[in-house]
Structures are given as structure tokens and as C-alpha cells.
SEKOLMAR-928343 format. One line per 5 residues: number of its first residue (from 1); for each residue x, y, z of C-alpha. Coordinates in steps of 0.25 Angstrom, whole numbers, plus 5000, padded with zeros to 4 digits. Example, Ala and Ser with C-alpha at 12.3 -4.5 7.8 and 13.67 -1.06 7.14 Angstrom:
SEKOLMAR-928343
1> 5049:4982:5031 | 5055:4996:5029
end
This chain:
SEKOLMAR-928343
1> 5020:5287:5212 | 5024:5272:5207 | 5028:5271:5221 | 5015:5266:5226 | 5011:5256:5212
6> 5015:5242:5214 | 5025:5235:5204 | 5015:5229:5195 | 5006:5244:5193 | 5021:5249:5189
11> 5021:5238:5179 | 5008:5239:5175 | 5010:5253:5171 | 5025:5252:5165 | 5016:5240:5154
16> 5005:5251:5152 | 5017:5261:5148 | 5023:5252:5139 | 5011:5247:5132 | 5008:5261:5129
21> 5021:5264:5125 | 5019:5252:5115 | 5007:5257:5110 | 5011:5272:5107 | 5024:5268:5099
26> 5015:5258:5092 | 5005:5268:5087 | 5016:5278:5084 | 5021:5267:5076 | 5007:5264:5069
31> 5006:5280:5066 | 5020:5280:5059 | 5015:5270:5050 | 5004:5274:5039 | 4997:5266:5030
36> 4995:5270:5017 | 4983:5261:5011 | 4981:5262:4997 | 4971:5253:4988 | 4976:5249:4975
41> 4974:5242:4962 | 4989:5242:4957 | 4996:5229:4958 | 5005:5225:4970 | 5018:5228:4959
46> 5014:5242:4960 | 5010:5244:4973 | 5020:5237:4980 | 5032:5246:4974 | 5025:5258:4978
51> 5023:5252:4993 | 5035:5250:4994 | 5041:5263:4990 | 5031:5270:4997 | 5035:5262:5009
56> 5050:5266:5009 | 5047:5281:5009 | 5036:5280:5020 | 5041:5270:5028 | 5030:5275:5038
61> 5019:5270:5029 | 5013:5256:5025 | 5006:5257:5010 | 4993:5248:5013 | 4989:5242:4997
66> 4975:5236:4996 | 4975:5232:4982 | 4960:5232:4976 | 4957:5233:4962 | 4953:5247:4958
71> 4938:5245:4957 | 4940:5236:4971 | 4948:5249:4977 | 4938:5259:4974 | 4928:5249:4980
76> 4934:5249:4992 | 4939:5264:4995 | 4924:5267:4992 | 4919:5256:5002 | 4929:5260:5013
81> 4928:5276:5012 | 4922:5277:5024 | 4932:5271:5033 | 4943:5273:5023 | 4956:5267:5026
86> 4963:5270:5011 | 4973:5279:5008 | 4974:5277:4991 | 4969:5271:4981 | 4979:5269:4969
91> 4975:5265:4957 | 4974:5264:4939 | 4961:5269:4936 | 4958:5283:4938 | 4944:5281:4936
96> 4944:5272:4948 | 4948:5286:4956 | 4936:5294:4950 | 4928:5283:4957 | 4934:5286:4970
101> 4936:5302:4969 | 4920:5303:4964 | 4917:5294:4977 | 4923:5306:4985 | 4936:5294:4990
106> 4949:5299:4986 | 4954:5314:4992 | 4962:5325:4984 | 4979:5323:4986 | 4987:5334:4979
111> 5000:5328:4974 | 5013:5335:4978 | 5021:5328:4967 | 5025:5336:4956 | 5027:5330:4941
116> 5015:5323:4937 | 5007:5330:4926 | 4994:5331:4925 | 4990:5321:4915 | 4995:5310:4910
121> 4989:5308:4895 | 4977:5316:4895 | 4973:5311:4908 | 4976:5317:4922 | 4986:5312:4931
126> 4979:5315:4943 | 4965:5319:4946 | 4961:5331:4944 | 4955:5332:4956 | 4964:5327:4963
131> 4960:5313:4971 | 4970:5304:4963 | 4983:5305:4957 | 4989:5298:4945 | 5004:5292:4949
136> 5004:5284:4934 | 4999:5283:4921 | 4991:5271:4915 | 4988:5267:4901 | 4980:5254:4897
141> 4985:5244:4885 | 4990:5233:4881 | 4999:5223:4884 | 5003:5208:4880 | 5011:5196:4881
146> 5022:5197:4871 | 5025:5183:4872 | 5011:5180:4872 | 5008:5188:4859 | 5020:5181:4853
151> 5016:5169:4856 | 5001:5170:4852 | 5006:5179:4840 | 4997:5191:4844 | 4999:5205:4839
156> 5003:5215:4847 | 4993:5225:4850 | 4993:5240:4849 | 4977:5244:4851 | 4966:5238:4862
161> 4958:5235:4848 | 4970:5226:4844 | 4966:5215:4855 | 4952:5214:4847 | 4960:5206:4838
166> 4956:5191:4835 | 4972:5188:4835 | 4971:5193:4852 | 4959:5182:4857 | 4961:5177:4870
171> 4973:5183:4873 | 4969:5196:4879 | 4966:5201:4893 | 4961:5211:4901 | 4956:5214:4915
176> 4942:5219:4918 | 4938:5233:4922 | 4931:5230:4932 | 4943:5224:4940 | 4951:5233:4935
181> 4951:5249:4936 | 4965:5250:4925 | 4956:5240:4918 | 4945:5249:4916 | 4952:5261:4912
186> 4958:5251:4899 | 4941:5249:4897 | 4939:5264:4897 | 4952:5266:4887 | 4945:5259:4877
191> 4931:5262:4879 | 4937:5278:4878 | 4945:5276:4868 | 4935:5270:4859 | 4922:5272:4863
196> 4912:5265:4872 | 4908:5256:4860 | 4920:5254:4852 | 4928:5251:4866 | 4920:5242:4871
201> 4920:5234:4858 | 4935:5235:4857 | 4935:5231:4871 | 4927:5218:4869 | 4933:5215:4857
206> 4947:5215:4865 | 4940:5208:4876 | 4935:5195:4867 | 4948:5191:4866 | 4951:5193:4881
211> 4956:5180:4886 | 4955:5186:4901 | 4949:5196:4909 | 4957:5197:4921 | 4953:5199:4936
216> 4962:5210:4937 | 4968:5220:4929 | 4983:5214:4934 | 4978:5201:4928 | 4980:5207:4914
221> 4995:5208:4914 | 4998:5196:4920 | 4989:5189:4911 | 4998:5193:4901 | 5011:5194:4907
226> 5009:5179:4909 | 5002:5176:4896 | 4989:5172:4898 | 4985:5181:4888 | 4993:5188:4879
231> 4987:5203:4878 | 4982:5212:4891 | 4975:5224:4892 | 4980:5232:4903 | 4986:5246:4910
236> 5000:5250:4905 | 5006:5247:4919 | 5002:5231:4916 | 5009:5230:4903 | 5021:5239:4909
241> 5023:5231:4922 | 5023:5218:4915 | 5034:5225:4907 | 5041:5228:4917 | 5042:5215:4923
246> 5047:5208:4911 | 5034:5202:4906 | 5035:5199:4889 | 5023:5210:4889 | 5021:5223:4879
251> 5011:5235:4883 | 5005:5246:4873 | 4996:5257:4876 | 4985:5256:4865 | 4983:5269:4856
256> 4969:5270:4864 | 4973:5270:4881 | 4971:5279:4891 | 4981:5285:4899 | 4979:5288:4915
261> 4983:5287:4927 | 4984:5277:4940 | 4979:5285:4952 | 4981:5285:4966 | 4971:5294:4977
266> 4970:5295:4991 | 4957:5290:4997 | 4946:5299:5006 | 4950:5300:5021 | 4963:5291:5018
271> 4967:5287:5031 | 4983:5293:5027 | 4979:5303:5015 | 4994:5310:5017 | 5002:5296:5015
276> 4992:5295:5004 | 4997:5306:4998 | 5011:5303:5000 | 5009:5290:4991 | 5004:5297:4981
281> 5015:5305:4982 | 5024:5296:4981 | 5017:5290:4970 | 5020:5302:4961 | 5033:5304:4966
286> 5046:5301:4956 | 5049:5289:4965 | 5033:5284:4964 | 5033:5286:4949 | 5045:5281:4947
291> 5042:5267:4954 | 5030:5267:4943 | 5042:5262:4933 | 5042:5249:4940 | 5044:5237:4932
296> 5032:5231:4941 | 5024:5243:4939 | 5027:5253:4926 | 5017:5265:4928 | 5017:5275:4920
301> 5022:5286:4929 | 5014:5300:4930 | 5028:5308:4933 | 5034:5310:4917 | 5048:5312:4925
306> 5046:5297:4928 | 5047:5291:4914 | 5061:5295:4913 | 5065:5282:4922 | 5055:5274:4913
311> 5061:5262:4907 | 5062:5262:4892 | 5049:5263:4884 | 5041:5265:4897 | 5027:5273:4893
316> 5028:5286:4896 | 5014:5293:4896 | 5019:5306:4894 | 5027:5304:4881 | 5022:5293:4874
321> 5012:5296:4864 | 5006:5283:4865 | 5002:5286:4880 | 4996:5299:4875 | 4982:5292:4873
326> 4972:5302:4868 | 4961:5295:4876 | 4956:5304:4884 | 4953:5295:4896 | 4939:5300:4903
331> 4941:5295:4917 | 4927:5301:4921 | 4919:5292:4910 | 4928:5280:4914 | 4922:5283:4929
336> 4909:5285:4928 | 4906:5271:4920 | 4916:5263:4926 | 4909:5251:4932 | 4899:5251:4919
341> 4912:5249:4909 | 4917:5239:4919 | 4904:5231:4919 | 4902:5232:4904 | 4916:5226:4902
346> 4914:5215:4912 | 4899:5210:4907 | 4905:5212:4893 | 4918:5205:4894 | 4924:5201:4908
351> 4911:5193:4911 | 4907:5189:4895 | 4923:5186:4890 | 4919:5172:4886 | 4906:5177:4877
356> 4915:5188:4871 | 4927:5178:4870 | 4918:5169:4860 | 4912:5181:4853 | 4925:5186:4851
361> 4930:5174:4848 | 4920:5170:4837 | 4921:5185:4829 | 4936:5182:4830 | 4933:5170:4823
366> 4925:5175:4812 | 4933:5187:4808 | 4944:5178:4806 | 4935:5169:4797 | 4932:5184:4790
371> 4944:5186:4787 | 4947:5174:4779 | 4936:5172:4774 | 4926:5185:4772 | 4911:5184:4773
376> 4900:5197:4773 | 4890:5188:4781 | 4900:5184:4792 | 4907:5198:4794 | 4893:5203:4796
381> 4893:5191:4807 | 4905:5195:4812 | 4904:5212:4812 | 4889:5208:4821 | 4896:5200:4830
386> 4906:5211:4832 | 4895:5220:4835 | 4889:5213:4846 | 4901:5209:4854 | 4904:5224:4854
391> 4890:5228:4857 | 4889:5236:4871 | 4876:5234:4881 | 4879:5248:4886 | 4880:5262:4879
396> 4892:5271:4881 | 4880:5283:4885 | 4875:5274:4896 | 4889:5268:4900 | 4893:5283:4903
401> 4878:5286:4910 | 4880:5288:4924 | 4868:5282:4928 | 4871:5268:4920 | 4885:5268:4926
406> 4880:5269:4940 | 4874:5256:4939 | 4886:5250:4938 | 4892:5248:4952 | 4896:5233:4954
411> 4909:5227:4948 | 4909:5212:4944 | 4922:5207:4949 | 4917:5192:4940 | 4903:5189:4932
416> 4897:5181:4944 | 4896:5195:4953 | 4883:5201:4954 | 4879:5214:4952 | 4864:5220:4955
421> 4855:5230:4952 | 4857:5238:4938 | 4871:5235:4937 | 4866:5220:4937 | 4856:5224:4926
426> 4863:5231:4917 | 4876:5221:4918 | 4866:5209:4915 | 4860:5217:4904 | 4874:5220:4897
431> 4877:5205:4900 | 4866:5198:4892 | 4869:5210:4881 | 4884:5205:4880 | 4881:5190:4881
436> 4870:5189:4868 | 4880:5199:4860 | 4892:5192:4861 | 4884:5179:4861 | 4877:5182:4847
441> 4892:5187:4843 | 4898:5174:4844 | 4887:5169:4835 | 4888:5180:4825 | 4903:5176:4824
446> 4902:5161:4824 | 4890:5163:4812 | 4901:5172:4804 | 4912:5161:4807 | 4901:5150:4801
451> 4898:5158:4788 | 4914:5157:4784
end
């Protein structure tokens, strides 16, 4: 039959043959090749090494990071769920993942693994559900600049009330909540483990002698690491890391934290849900945890076998009696006012540091005059100044209502953002409460300082 084409219809059709001989290998080819797209908070450290390994075994698969802030990623799955194009979401805070499992956006995955307990502490490893899996352990504390301290002759500390201390103004730091889902979880500690009122005070007591809220929760560490302050509070993986990478920097878990774990689940209508479960997988397997004990990283595995390759006085969660907190974290109270505990703390310290700073400063001031000299008259001064500062514009009864929570619904990335409607209400309300307390603080003080 190609008897009767001319030369040019055979040629034609021998470039028709090939072109479509290009184009089926080249699809076969893109078919190999799987992208696993995840959205994270952990830092590139972290990540990278896991990519990488992940990678070696799968070299059929490319792992896609978008890194977002916790808050940020749980913004954007929920924006993006109906033309989803995410496969995980990994991240510290489990609270975060209640957020997406009640929004009906992470799906069940039953881990084949074997090993992992059931709790680590008193809290559960991975949901009971079933829509996330915990593959490491956190705890929040302390760490600090030993050269720093030396240097500045600081104690140092043992307890979150030791950075209320005169002795440790201006050189403490400490991310926001509301930028930072690890962040929040510290917050929620220390309001749970002391009470709504006596945390809150204990936490704007530490926070007046803040000399940074950071941006970012990552921002702590290397505050410290670099000495721009002396004393951070942080996740335990912050202290470690820094540890690890030969920084002059000690960590302690204070008696009051919170032990639980950094999550990983596999979004709803994930585009490549088995790989995703592979990851996770591989995340638990002894390789994945073992990779945890990284210099750059230092997690606190959720396999106990793992701690045997530890180095030397590496924490171990599941023998040391300091780990074994008896704070009895309640991740569903920590959900359900979230957003509210993150705008109190921003219109009470992130956005008012400089009125708290010179309330702070000014008590400071007159209880060192007290002590050397002592006066009934200015200690009453003092104690009311005190008072005011750690004044809240907000019940614990109607923090945990529902239908106040519910209002709160905008994050303020800086002061200048606007938020409307009730939020806006409420926020200004709080604001101007906060302002004339720690305004008539300041007085209070400075009028004991005067009668010495």
C-alpha cells in the first residue's frame, strides 16, 4: 500500500510515528516519577535529611516541601481542599491537627510499623482515631547562652517563674503564639499547669523582661545561639539542636511542661495517599527514627529501642523521671480557645511589650529600693502595682465558652493589621483595659520609688 504514497506522505508519517513514540515514553516516564508534596512547619535542617533519605529509597519519587508556619499550613490546606494538591501535612503541635481532623481534612492511615507504644508520658502517641501519627516526642523549656549568662553574671534557671526575676531583664526571648504552633503549646503548658490567672501572671511577669518577641518560633534559638539575648524559651529540639551543632547553650525541662508529640497526617483526597503512607512509614521506621538523633535535628524518638544509639545524656522520655511530667496536657481545651489565647497574648505583650517593659521595669526598681530600705507605705504601692499588671480583661469561664472563642477568627501577623467585626471589638476593649493597667502600674511603682 505505501506503493502508491509519494516520498514526502511516507515522511510525513515516519515524523507522526516518532513524535508519538516521544511522547508515550515521555509520559511513562512522568508516570514513574511521583511527587510526594507535604506542607510543613519544621525547619530545612530537618527536612532536608529526611528528603534526602526518603529519596535514596524511592528513587521514583520527588518529596515536594512547601514550608508554611503551622497556623499559615492549616490556612492553606482548608483554603485549597476543594481542588487539593497535598499529600501531608507534618508538623509540632497536635492541636493544629484537631483543627484539621474536626474540619473533616486529614483521612485514617493504620500504621504497619510495630514498636511504638501507645503513649508517650500521659499523652498519646498517635491519634486515637486514627488521622495522625506521632513519629517524636517534644517538651517545652528553657535554654540559654552560657557564655552569655557568664558574662552578664545571670543564674541559671531551673523553673519558667525563675525568668520573673529582676536579675533576668532584657535578656529573655520568646516567640509568639500566634506565629508559632510549638509556641502555643509552651503558652498552654503554663496556663495548665498553673491556672488561667496564676499562668497568665507568671507569663507577663516573664515577659516584661523580654527583650524580643521573635517573628518566628526559629528566631529564638538563634537569638540565643548568637547572643542577643541570653535566655530563650523554647521546644526541647531548639535547645538540643543547638547542642548538637556545638553552640556554648544548656536546655532543661522545667518541673512544670508538657510532654507530646510532633505529628504527621495524610490530607483528604491526597493526590498520592499510598506514597503518603510510605512516608509515614518510613518516618517510624528504625532508619526514620534513628535519623531523629541528628546533630542538626535531636528529636526525641517515639521508638524506646532507639535511645540505645543516643549519645550520652540524650533525654530519654521514657526513663527519665523529669520527662515524667504529671501535667496532664488537655489537647481539646487547648483547641477549642486557640485563636482567643493567641490574641490575648499578642494585645497583652507582643503588641504592648514596651508599656509592659516600663511597668516591669519600674516595680523592678522599687522592690530593689524595698529591700534595702523597707517601707509599709511603698510595699503597698508596689503589691497594687503588681496586681494590675497581672490583671486579666477576660475570665477563664468565658475564654473556654465556645460562643466567645468563635469570635476570634483573624490572626495579626503585626499591630498595624486590622481585624473587624466582634474580634475587632473585643481585642480593642482588652487593648485599652491593658494600656491604663500597666500605665497606672508604672505610676504606682515610681510613687513607691519616691517615698524611699
Amino acid at each position: 500500500m505505501f506503493n502508491n504514497l509519494s516520498n514526502k506522505t511516507v515522511k510525513c508519517l515516519a515524523i507522526s510515528s516518532l513524535a508519538l513514540a516521544v511522547a508515550s515514553v515521555s509520559q511513562t516516564a512522568a508516570a514513574a516519577e511521583q511527587t510526594l508534596t507535604i506542607v510543613t512547619s519544621f525547619p530545612s535542617d530537618l527536612t532536608k535529611v529526611f528528603k534526602a533519605e526518603f529519596e535514596k529509597l524511592h528513587p521514583d519519587v520527588k518529596l515536594e516541601v512547601l514550608k508554611k508556619k503551622t497556623s499559615a499550613g492549616i490556612k492553606y490546606i482548608s483554603e485549597t481542599a476543594a481542588n487539593n494538591k497535598i499529600d501531608l501535612f507534618w508538623a509540632s503541635a497536635p492541636d493544629a491537627f484537631e483543627v484539621l481532623k474536626d474540619g473533616g481534612l486529614l483521612q485514617k492511615y493504620s500504621v504497619k510499623v510495630n514498636g511504638i507504644p501507645a503513649k508517650v508520658g500521659s499523652f498519646p502517641i498517635h491519634d486515637p482515631e486514627g488521622y495522625y501519627k506521632g513519629f517524636a516526642a517534644a517538651g517545652y523549656g528553657i535554654m540559654w547562652n552560657t557564655r552569655y549568662t557568664k558574662a552578664k553574671k545571670l543564674p541559671a534557671p531551673t523553673n519558667w517563674s525563675d525568668l520573673e526575676k529582676p536579675v533576668y531583664f532584657n535578656h529573655v526571648g520568646m516567640s509568639a503564639p500566634s506565629r508559632s504552633g510549638t509556641t502555643h503549646l509552651t503558652v498552654e503548658t503554663i496556663l495548665q499547669a498553673d491556672g488561667w490567672g496564676n499562668g497568665w501572671g507568671s507569663l507577663k511577669r516573664m515577659a516584661g523582661n523580654f527583650k524580643s518577641v521573635t517573628e518566628r518560633s526559629f528566631g529564638v534559638p538563634d537569638g540565643v545561639n548568637s547572643g542577643n539575648f541570653g535566655v530563650g524559651i523554647v521546644i526541647d529540639f531548639f535547645g538540643l539542636s543547638s547542642q548538637g551543632a556545638g553552640f556554648p547553650v544548656e536546655f532543661i525541662y522545667p518541673p512544670a511542661t508538657a510532654l507530646v508529640p510532633a505529628n504527621i497526617g495524610i490530607v483528604n483526597n491526597a493526590p498520592n495517599s499510598q506514597m503518603a503512607g510510605e512516608f509515614i512509614e518510613f518516618l517510624l521506621s528504625d532508619h526514620g527514627q534513628e535519623l531523629l538523633l541528628n546533630p542538626k535535628i535531636r528529636r526525641l524518638p517515639v521508638n524506646p529501642d532507639t535511645y540505645a544509639k543516643a549519645p550520652e545524656g540524650f533525654p530519654n522520655p521514657f526513663q527519665d523521671s523529669s520527662l515524667q511530667s504529671s501535667l496532664h496536657f488537655d489537647l481539646k481545651l487547648s483547641k477549642n480557645r486557640y485563636n482567643l489565647v493567641n490574641s490575648l497574648f499578642d494585645v497583652m505583650i507582643t503588641y504592648r511589650m514596651d508599656d509592659l517593659r516600663a511597668a516591669t521595669k519600674a516595680i523592678h526598681a522599687a522592690q530593689k529600693a524595698l529591700s534595702e530600705t523597707p517601707n509599709v507605705e511603698a510595699a503597698a504601692l508596689v503589691k497594687q502595682a503588681r496586681t494590675l499588671v497581672a490583671a486579666l480583661p477576660i475570665t477563664e469561664a468565658d475564654a473556654n465558652n465556645p460562643d466567645i472563642s468563635a469570635v476570634f477568627t483573624k490572626k495579626r501577623k503585626k499591630a498595624t493589621d486590622k481585624v473587624t467585626g466582634r474580634q475587632a471589638e473585643v481585642e480593642a476593649k482588652w487593648d485599652a483595659f491593658v494600656v491604663a493597667n500597666y500605665e497606672q502600674a508604672k505610676d504606682l511603682a515610681e510613687q513607691a520609688l519616691s517615698k524611699m
